[in-house]
N, C-alpha and C positions, 0 to 999 in steps of 0.2 A: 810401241806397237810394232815398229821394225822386228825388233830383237826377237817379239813372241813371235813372229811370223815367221822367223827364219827358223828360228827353235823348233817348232810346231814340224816344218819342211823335214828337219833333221829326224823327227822324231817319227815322223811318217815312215820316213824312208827306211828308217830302221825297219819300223814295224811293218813296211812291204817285204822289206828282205827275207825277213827274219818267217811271213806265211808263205813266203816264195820257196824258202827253203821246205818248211814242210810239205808245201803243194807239190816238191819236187821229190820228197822222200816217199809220200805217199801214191804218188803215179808210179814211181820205180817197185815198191814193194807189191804192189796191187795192178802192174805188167801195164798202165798207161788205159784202162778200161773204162766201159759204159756199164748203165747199167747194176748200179751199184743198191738197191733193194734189193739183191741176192744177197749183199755182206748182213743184210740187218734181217731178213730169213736165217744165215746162220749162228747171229747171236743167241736164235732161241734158245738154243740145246741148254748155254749157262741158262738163262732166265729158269727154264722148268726146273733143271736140279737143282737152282739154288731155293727155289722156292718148294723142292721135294724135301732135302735135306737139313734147310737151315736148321740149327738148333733154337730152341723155345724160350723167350723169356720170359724169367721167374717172375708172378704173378703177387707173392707176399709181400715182396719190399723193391725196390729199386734196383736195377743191376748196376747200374753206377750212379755214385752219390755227387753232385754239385757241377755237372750235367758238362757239356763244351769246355767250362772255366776251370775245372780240376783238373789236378794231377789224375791222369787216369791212362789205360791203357786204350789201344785198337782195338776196334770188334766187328767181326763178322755178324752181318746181317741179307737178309733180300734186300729190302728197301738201299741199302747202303750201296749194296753192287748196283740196281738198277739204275738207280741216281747218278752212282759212275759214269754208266753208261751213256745215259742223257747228257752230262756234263762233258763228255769227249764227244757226243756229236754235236750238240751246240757252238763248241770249240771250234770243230772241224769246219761247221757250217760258217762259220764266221770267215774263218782263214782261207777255205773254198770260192767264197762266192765274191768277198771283199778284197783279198792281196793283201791285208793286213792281219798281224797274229791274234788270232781268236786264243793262244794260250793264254794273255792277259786276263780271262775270264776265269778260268780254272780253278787258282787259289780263291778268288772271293766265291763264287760256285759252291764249292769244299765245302767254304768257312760257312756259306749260311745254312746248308744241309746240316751243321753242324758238327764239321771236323774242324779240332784245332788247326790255331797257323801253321804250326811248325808241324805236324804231319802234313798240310796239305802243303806245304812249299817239298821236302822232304819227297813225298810222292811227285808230286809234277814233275823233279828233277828226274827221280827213277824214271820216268814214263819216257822221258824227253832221250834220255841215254838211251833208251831200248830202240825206238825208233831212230837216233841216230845211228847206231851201230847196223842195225838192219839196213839203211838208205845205203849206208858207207860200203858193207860189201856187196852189194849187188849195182852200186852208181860205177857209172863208166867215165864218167867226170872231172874226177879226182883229178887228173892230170894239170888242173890249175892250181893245185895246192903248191907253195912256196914254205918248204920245210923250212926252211932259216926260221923263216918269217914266224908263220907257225908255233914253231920250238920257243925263241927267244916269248913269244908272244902269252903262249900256255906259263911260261914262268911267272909272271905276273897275274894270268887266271889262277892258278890253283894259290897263290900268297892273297890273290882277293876272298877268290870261294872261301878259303880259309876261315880268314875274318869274317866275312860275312857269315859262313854255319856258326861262327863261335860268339856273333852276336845275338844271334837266334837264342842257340841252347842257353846264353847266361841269361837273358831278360825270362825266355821259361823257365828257368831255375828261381830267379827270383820272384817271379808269379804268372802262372798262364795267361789273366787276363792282361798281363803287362807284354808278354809276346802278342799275344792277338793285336794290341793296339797299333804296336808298334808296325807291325805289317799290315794293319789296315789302314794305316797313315801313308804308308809309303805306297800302297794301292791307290788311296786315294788321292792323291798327288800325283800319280802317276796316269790314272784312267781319268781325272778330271781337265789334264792339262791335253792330253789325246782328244779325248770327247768333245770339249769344245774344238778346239782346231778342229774337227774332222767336222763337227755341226758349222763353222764357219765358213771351209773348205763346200761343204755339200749345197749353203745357201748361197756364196759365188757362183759355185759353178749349175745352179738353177736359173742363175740370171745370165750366164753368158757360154749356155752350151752348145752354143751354136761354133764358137771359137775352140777348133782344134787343138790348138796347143796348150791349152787350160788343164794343168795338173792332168793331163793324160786323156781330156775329153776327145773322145771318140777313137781311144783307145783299147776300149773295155776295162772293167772295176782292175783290170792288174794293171792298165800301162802303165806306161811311168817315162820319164827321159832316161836315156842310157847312157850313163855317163861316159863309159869306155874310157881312154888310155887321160884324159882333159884333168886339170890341176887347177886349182884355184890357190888365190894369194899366202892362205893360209897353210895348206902342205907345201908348195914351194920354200917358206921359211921353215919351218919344221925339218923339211929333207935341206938345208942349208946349215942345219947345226952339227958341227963334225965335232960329234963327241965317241971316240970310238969303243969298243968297237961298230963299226957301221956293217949292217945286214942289209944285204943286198935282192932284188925281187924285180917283176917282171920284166925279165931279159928278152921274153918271148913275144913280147906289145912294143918295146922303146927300143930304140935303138942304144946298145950300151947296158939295158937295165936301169934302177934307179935303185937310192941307200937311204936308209936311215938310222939313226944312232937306236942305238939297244934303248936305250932309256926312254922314249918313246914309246915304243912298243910295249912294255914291260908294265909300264902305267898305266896303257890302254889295255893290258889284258889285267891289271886291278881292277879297275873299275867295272871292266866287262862282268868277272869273275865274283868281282862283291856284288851285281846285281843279283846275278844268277844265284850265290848263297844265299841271298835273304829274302829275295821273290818266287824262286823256283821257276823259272822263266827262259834257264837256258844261256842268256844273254845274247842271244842270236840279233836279239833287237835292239841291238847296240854295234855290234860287233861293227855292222855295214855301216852304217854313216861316219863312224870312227874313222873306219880304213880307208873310206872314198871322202868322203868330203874334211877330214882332219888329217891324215898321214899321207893321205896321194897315192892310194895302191888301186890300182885298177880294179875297174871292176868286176873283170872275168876273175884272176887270182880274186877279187875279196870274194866269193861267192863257193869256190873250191873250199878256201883258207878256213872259208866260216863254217862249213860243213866239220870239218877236217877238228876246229876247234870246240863245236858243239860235244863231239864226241866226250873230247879229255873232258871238258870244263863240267859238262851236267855229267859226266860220271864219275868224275873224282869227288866231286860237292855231295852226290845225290851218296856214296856206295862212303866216304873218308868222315862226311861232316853229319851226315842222317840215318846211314843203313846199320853204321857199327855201332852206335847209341839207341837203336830202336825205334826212330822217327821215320819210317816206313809202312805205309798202308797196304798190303798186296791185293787184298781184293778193288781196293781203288785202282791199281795201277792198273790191273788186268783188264777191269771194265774201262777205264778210259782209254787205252791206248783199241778196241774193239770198236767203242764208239767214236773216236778221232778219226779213226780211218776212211770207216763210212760216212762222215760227214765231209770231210774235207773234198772228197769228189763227186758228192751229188751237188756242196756249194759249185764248187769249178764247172759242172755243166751248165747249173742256171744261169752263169754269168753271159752263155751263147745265147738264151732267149731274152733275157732282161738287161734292160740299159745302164750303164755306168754309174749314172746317178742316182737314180735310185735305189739301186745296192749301196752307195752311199749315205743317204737318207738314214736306210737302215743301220747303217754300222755307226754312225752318229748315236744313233739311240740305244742301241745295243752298248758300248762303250759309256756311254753317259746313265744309263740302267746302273752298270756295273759301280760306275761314281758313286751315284744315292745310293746305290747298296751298302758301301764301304761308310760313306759317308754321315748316314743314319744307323749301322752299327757301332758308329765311334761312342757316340753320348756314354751309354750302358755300360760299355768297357771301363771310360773314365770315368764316370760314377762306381762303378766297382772298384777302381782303387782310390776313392775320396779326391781325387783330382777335380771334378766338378761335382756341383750341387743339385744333383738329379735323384727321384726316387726311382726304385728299382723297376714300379709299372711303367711310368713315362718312358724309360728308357727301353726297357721291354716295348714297349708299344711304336716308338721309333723303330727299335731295328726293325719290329714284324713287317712295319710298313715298306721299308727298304728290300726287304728280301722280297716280299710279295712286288713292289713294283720292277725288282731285277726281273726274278722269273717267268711276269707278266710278257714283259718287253722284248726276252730275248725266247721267250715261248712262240710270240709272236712274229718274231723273225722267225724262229724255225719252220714252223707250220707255214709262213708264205715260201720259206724258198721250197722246202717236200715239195709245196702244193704246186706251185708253180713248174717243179719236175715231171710230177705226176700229166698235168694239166698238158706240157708240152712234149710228153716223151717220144709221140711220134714224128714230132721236128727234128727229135735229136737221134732218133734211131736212125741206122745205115743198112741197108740189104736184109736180109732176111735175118733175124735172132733165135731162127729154131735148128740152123743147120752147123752142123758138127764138123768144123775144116780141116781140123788137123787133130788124126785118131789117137794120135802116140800121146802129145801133148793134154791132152782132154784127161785121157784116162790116165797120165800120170798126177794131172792137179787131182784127178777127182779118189784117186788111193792118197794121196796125202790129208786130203781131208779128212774122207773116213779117218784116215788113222787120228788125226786131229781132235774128230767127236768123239772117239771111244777114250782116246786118253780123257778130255773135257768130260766126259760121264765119269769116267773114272777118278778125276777131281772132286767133285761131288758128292762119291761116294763117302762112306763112313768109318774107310779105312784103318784111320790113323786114331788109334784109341777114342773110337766111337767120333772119329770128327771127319770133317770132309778137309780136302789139302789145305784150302784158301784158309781154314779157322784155324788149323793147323799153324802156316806159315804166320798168320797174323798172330796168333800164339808164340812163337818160335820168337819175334821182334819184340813182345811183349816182355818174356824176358830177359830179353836185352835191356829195354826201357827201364824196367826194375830194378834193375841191376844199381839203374845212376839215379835211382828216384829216392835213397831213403835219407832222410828228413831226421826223423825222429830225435836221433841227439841233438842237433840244433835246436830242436824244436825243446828241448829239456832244457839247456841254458837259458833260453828266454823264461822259461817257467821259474827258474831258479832266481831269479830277480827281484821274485814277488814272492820271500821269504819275510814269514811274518805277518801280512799281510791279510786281513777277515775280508769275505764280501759277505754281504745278504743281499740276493738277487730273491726275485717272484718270477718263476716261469709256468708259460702255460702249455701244455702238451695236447695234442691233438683226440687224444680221450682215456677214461680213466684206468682202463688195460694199461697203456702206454705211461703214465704218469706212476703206476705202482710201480714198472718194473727200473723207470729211469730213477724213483727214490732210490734202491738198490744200491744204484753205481756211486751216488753220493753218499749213502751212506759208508759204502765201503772205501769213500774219501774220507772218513772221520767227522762230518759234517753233520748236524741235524737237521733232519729236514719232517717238514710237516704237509700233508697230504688230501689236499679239499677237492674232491670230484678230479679234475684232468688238470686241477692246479697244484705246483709246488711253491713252498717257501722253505728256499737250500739257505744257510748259515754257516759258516766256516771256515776254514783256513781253504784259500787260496792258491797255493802253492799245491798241497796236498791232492786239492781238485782236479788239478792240470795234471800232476804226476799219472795219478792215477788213469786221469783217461789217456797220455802218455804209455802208461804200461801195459794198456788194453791193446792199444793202438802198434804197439811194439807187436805184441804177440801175435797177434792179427797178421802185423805183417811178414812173420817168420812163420806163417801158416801154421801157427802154433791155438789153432781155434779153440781145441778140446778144452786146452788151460782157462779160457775166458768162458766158456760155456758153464765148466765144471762151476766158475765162483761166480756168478749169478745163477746159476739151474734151468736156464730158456737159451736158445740160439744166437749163436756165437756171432752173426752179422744183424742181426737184433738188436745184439747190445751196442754194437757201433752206431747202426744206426740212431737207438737212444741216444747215444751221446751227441750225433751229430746232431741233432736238433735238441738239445738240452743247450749245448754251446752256441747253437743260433740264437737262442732265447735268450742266453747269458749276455751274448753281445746288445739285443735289444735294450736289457732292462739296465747292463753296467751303462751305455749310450744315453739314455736317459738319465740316468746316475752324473749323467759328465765324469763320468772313471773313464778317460778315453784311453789309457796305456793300458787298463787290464782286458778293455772291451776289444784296442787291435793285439791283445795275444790271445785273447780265445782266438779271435779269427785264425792268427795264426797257428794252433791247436787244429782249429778244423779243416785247413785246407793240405797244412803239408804232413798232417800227422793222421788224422779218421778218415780224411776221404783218400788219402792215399792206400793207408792200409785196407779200406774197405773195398775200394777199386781193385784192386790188384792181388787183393785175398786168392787163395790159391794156386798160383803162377809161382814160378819157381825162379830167382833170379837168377842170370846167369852172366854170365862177363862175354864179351866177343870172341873172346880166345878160347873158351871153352867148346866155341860153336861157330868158329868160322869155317870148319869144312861143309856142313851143312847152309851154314850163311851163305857162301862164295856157290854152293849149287846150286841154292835156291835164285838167286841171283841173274845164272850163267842161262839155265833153266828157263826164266820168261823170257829171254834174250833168245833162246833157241827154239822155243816152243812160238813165239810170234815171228819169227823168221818162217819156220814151218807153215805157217795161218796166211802170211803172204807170199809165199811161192806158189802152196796150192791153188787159190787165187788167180794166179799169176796164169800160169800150167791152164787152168779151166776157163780163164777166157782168152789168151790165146790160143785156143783149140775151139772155141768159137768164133774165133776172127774177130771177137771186139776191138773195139779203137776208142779212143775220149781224142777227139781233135779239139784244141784248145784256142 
C-alpha cells in the first residue's frame, strides 16, 4: 500500500506539472486574460463554414467499409470538427480547473468519436507541438532551461519517440484492431491507476480538509509543495554515480551546481519519449517527477527544461513518426487546439470561486469516466481478434456503454464548471469590461483577427479542386497513408496456400438485387454457383476465389475502377462492396464448417485487401518525398496561423485592461 501511494504521489505530480505547463502556455498565448466566452464566440465562424461547405455523403453504399477497425483513410466531416472542438475544451477544462493534464482524455475522447489509435495519438502529438512552440516564443521564462541537460536528455527522447511511433505503425500494420487495443490497454492502465489515487486522494482529503498541509488543502485545486533546490535519498545516489561524461545544472539554485552522468538522463528521456510515441501525450507527465524527485534537478530548471523538451519530443514524434506516414488528422488538430484554449482558462477561473476539493471530486470522476471507457472498449477489440470469447453485440454493447458513461461524466463536469463561470462572473469581473484602455493595442489584436476570419472563411471555401483546405490537407495525409497501406501482395501468398483446395459455402445476401450481382464475381471465379431469392450456393476452387476478388481489389486500389466495372457491367465500389459481404458470409459459413484456416484468410482478404482498396479508392498515393514541400508548409502553417489566433487575443484584451489573477 506504501508503494501505490507513493507511485500514485509521483504520478500526480507529473500530471500537475505537466497542466501547469499548459495552463502556463495557454495564459502566455491568450496575454494572462478574463473573460474567455469571447474565444468560444469566435470559434463560430469554423462551425458555420464547415457546416456551409462540408462535402455530402454518398447515400447508395457506405463511404468507408469495416468502420474504426479498417485500414482506411481521414475524413473531413462537421460533426468530426465539432467533436474536436468539444474534445480540446473538455481537455482544457480539466487541466484549467484541476492542475492536472486534461490531455489524458484526448486520445480515448478520439477513439470513441471513432478515430483510430494511431491518428488520434498521431494528432494529439501534432496539437501538443503547436501549442508548444507558440508558448516557447512568446514565454519570458526560458531562462531556466539547462541546455546540457536538455540536449543530452532530447537524445534519449527522440531514441524513445522512435520506438514507440514504430511500435504503433507495426501492430497497425498487422491489424488495426490490434493497434487500438494495444493503446487502449496502456490508457487504461494508466487512467485507472490516476483515477483511483486521485478518488482516494479526494475522499482523504474530505475527511481532513480542515488540515492545511494535506496535498495542497487550502491551497487551491493547483497547490502543491514546492520542492525547490531539496534532494531526496534517491537522486543523491543517482548524482553519486560518476560515470562520465557527467552534465552539469543548476549553478544558479546550489552553490557549485550539481552533475549527473549522461546515462541517466538519456534513459529518462527513453522512457519520457516512448511515452509520448505511443500515447500522444507529450510526455510532459513524466518529465517532472523524473527530474525532481529521481535525478534531483530543481524545480525552477525542471519546469524551463520541460517546456524546452516538450517542444523537440512531441514534434519530432508527431512531424518523424506520424506526419511523414499519414497519421495526421488536421481538421482534428485545428479544432482542438481552438477548443484547449478556451477551456483551459475558463477551468483556471473557476478554481477562484470553487474550493479545492471539490474540483477534486470531479477530476476523480472525470479520470475514472475515462477508465471505463477504455476499459469497456477492451472486450470488442479482443473479441475481434479471437483473443477472447465474446460476440460481436455483447462487445458492442460494452463499449457503447463505456463511451456513453465517459461522455456522460465528463459532459457533466463541463457543464458545472461553464456554469459555475457563468453563475459567478460578476465575482470574477474587475472594473469596468466595456472601456477600451489602450487604443493602439486594441485595434491592433482586432486587425489580426479580421484578418484571421477572412483567412478561416477562406478555408472553408471550395477552393482547392472543389474542396475546402481542411479536406484538402486531410486528403493531402491520405496520400501519404496510401502510399504504406498496400497489402495486396501479401494478401495473394496467403491465397496461394490454398492451391487446390474446393469450398462449398451457402451465403445469404442482403436481397436478391444484391445476390444476382455478387453470383457474378464468383462466377467469374470459375465457380458454380446457384441462386434462390437473396441466397447463394458458391462451389469451387478456393484459391481462384480469393484471386480474383484479390485482382478486383488490386485494381480498385490503382484507381483502376473502369477495368472492374467494365467486367461485371454495374459500379465499380458495388462490386467491392459485393465482395465484402460475400467474404463476411464466407467466414460465417467456412466457421461453422470448422474450416478455421480458410475462414481467417477470407478475413484476411477483407480487411487488408477490399476494404482497403475500397477505402482509399480514388486517392492517389504518394511517397513523403514527393510532397514534402507542401507537407513541411502545411505544417509550419497551423504553427503560424495559431500563433496569429493568440496574439490577436492577446492585443484585444490587453487593450482592454483584462487581467485572469490566479
Amino acid at each position: 500500500m506504501g508503494f501505490f501511494n507513493e507511485w500514485g504521489k509521483f504520478m500526480m505530480a507529473g500530471a500537475r506539472a505537466h497542466a501547469a505547463w499548459e495552463l502556463e502556455v495557454s495564459r502566455v498565448i491568450l496575454g494572462d486574460k478574463r473573460r474567455m466566452l469571447l474565444l468560444g464566440v469566435l470559434t463560430l465562424p469554423a462551425i458555420i463554414g464547415c457546416i456551409a461547405f462540408a462535402d455530402q455523403v454518398g447515400e447508395a453504399l457506405p463511404q468507408f467499409l469495416g468502420g474504426k477497425t479498417a485500414y482506411s483513410p481521414a475524413f473531413y466531416s462537421t460533426s468530426i470538427f465539432v467533436a474536436s472542438i468539444l474534445i480540446g475544451v473538455i481537455a482544457g477544462l480539466i487541466t484549467g480547473c484541476i492542475g492536472a493534464g486534461g490531455g489524458f482524455v484526448i486520445a480515448p475522447a478520439m477513439m470513441s468519436a471513432g478515430i483510430k489509435g494511431i491518428l488520434a495519438v498521431g494528432t494529439d502529438l501534432f496539437h501538443i507541438f503547436a501549442k508548444a512552440i507558440m508558448g516557447s516564443v512568446i514565454h519570458r521564462k526560458l531562462g531556466n532551461v539547462s541546455v546540457p541537460l536538455a540536449a543530452v536528455f532530447l537524445i534519449g527522447a527522440m531514441i524513445g519517440a522512435t520506438v514507440g511511433g514504430l511500435i504503433n505503425r507495426v501492430l497497425y500494420e498487422i491489424n488495426p484492431v490490434l493497434s487500438d487495443a494495444f493503446i487502449t490497454v496502456i490508457y487504461a492502465v494508466m487512467l485507472g491507476f490516476l483515477g483511483f489515487y486521485a478518488l482516494i486522494d479526494f475522499l482523504k482529503a474530505s475527511n481532513l480538509k480542515k488540515k492545511k498541509d494535506f496535498h495542497g488543502a487550502g491551497q487551491g485545486a493547483h497547490g502543491g509543495k514546492d520542492e525547490g533546490t531539496e534532494m531526496g535519498s534517491l537522486p543523491q545516489k543517482i548524482q553519486g554515480v560518476k560515470v562520465p561524461p557527467m552534465i552539469k545544472f543548476d549553478h544558479d539554485f546550489t552553490p557549485g551546481g550539481r552533475s549527473i552522468s549522461w546515462i541517466f538522463l538519456v534513459l529518462s528521456g527513453a522512457l519520457v519519449g516512448l511515452a509520448a510515441g505511443i500515447m500522444g501525450v507529450g510526455g510532459g507527465f513524466l518529465t517532472f517527477p523524473i527530474f525532481v524527485y529521481v535525478l534531483g534537478v530543481s524545480s525552477m530548471t525542471t519546469v524551463g527544461t520541460d517546456v524546452f523538451q516538450i517542444i523537440f519530443t512531441a514534434g519530432f514524434a508527431a512531424v518523424t513518426q506520424y506526419a511523414i506516414y499519414g497519421f495526421i488528422f488536421y481538421t482534428l488538430a485545428m479544432g482542438m487546439l481552438l477548443g484547449s484554449l478556451f477551456g483551459i482558462q475558463i477551468g483556471a477561473m473557476v478554481t477562484k470561486v470553487v474550493t479545492g476539493i471539490t474540483i477534486r471530486g470531479f477530476y476523480a470522476m472525470a479520470v475514472l469516466a475515462g477508465f471505463v471507457n477504455r476499459i469497456f472498449a477492451l472486450p470488442s477489440k479482443l473479441g475481434s481478434m479471437e483473443v477472447l470469447p465474446i460476440s460481436k453485440e455483447t462487445g458492442s454493447l460494452l463499449e457503447n456503454i463505456g463511451i456513453v458513461a465517459f461522455f456522460l461524466a465528463v459532459g457533466i463536469f463541463g457543464i458545472w464548471v461553464i456554469g459555475t463561470f457563468l453563475k459567478n462572473i460578476r465575482v470574477l469581473k474587475r472594473g469596468s469590461l466595456g472601456l477600451i484602455e489602450n487604443v493602439k493595442q486594441f485595434y491592433t489584436g482586432l486587425g489580426l483577427m479580421i484578418g484571421f476570419v477572412v483567412v478561416l472563411i477562406l478555408f472553408f471555401m471550395p477552393f482547392y479542386g472543389g474542396k475546402n483546405a481542411l479536406d484538402y490537407l486531410d486528403n493531402l495525409y491520405n496520400t501519404i497513408s496510401k502510399g504504406s497501406a498496400y497489402y495486396i501482395p501479401k494478401a495473394g501468398e496467403e491465397a496461394r496456400k490454398f492451391k487446390g483446395t474446393s469450398v462449398s459455402v451457402n451465403l445469404k445476401m442482403a436481397e436478391v438485387k444484391q445476390a444476382e450481382q455478387t453470383a457474378a464475381l464468383f462466377r467469374a471465379s470459375g465457380a458454380e454457383v446457384t441462386v434462390s431469392g437473396a441466397e447463394l450456393k458458391v462451389t469451387g476452387d478456393f484459391e481462384r476465389i480469393l484471386h480474383n476478388a484479390l485482382a478486383d481489389s488490386d485494381a480498385m486500389y490503382k484507381n483502376d475502377g473502369r477495368k472492374v466495372s467494365d467486367k461485371y457491367g454495374y459500379d465499380e465500389r458495388r462490386v467491392l462492396y459485393n465482395w465484402w459481404k460475400a467474404v463476411e458470409e464466407m467466414d460465417k459459413d467456412l466457421s461453422r464448417q470448422k474450416k478455421f484456416k480458410e475462414a481467417k484468410a477470407v478475413v484476411l482478404i477483407q480487411k487488408k485487401a477490399i476494404e482497403c482498396s475500397y477505402n482509399y479508392y480514388t486517392i492517389e498515393p504518394q511517397n513523403i518525398g514527393d510532397r514534402w514541400g507542401t507537407v513541411l508548409f502545411s505544417l509550419l502553417f497551423y504553427v503560424v496561423y495559431t500563433l496569429w489566433y493568440g496574439f490577436a487575443i492577446l492585443f484585444m484584451f490587453e487593450g482592454w485592461g483584462l487581467k485572469l489573477g490566479h
